[in-house]
C-alpha positions as CSV (number, residue, x, y, z in Angstrom):
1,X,31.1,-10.1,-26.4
2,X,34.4,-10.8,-25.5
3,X,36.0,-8.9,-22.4
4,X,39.7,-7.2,-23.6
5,X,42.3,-6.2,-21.1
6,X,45.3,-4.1,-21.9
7,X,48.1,-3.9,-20.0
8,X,51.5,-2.1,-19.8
9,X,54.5,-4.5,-20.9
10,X,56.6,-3.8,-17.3
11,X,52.9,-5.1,-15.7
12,X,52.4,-8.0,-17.6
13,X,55.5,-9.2,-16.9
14,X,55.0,-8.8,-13.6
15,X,51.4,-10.4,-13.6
16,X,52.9,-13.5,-15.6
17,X,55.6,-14.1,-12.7
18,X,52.6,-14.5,-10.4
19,X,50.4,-17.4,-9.3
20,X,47.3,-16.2,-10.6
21,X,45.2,-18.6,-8.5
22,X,46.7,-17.5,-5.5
23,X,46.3,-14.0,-6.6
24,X,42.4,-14.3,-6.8
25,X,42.4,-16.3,-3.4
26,X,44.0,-13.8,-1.9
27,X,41.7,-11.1,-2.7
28,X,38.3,-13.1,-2.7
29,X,38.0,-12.5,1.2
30,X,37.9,-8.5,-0.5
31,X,35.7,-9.4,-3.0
32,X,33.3,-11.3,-0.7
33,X,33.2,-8.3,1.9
34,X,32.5,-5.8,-1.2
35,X,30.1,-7.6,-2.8
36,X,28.2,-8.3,1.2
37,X,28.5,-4.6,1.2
38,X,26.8,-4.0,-1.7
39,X,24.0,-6.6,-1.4
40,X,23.6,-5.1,2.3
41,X,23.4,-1.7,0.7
42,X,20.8,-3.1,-2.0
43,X,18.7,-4.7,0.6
44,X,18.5,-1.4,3.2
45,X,17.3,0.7,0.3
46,X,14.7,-1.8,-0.6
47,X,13.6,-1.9,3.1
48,X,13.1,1.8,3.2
49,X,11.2,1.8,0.2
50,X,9.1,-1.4,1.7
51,X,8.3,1.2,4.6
52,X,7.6,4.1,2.7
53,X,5.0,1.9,1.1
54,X,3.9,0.0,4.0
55,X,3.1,3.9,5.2
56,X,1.7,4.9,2.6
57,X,-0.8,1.9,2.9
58,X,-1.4,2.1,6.6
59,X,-2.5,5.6,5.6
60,X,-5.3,5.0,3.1
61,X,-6.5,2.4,5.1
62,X,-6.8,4.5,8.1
63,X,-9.0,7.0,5.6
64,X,-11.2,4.1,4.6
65,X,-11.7,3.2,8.1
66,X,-13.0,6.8,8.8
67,X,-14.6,6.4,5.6
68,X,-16.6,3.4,6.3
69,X,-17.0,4.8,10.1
70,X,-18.9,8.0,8.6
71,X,-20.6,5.9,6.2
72,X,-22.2,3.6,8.7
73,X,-22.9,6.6,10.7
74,X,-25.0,8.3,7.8
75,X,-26.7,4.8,7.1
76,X,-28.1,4.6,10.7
77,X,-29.2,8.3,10.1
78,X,-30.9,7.7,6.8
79,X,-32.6,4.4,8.5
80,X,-33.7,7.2,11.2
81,X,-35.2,9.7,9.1
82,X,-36.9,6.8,6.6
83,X,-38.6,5.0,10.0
84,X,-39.4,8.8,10.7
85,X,-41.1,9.7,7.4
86,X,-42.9,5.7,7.4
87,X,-44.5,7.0,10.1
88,X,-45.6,10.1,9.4
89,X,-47.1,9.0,6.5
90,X,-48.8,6.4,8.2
91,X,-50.1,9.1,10.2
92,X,-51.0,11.0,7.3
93,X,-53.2,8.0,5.5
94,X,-54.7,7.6,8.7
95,X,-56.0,11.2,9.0
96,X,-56.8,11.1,5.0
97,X,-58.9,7.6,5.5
98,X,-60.6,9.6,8.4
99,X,-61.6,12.9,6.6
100,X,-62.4,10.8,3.6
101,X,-64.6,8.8,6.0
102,X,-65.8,11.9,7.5
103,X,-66.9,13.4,4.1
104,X,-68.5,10.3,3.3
105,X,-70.7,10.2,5.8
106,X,-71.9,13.9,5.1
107,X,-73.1,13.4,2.0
């Protein structure tokens, strides 16, 4: 699409009297600061968002650490209470082996 630029007759004029290539080489030093600026400005409001992620992320990892901590804390329970109830009921086929032996030798 083709770019149209309108201007006044007086400016034209004026604008055709000029060197246009030392026009523009003039004002690139301008142009190269603005458009710095802008990439500059570009790049710091993609940093903060990089940190607002990198945040957010440091934050869920830090509840799956206490996650996993409380999990391995209520793994080493459970391993408790099953070694606890092994036992027991080890205790409890030993006493049922007895009175089974005991009745046994009654009749």
């Amino acid at each position: 699409m083709p770019i149209e630029i309108r201007v006044e007759r007086r400016r034209f004029k004026e604008l055709k009297e000029l060197d246009i290539l030392e026009l523009i080489e003039s004002n690139l030093l301008k142009a190269e600061r603005t458009l710095q600026a802008e990439r500059e400005e570009f790049l710091l409001e993609k940093k903060a968002k990089l940190e607002k992620k990198l945040k957010e992320i440091e934050d869920e990892l830090e509840e799956l650490k206490i996650f996993y901590e409380k999990a391995l804390k209520d793994k080493e329970l459970m391993r408790n209470v099953r070694e606890k109830l092994r036992k027991e009921n080890e205790k409890l086929k030993r006493e049922l082996e007895a009175k089974k032996h005991e009745i046994n030798n009654k009749t």
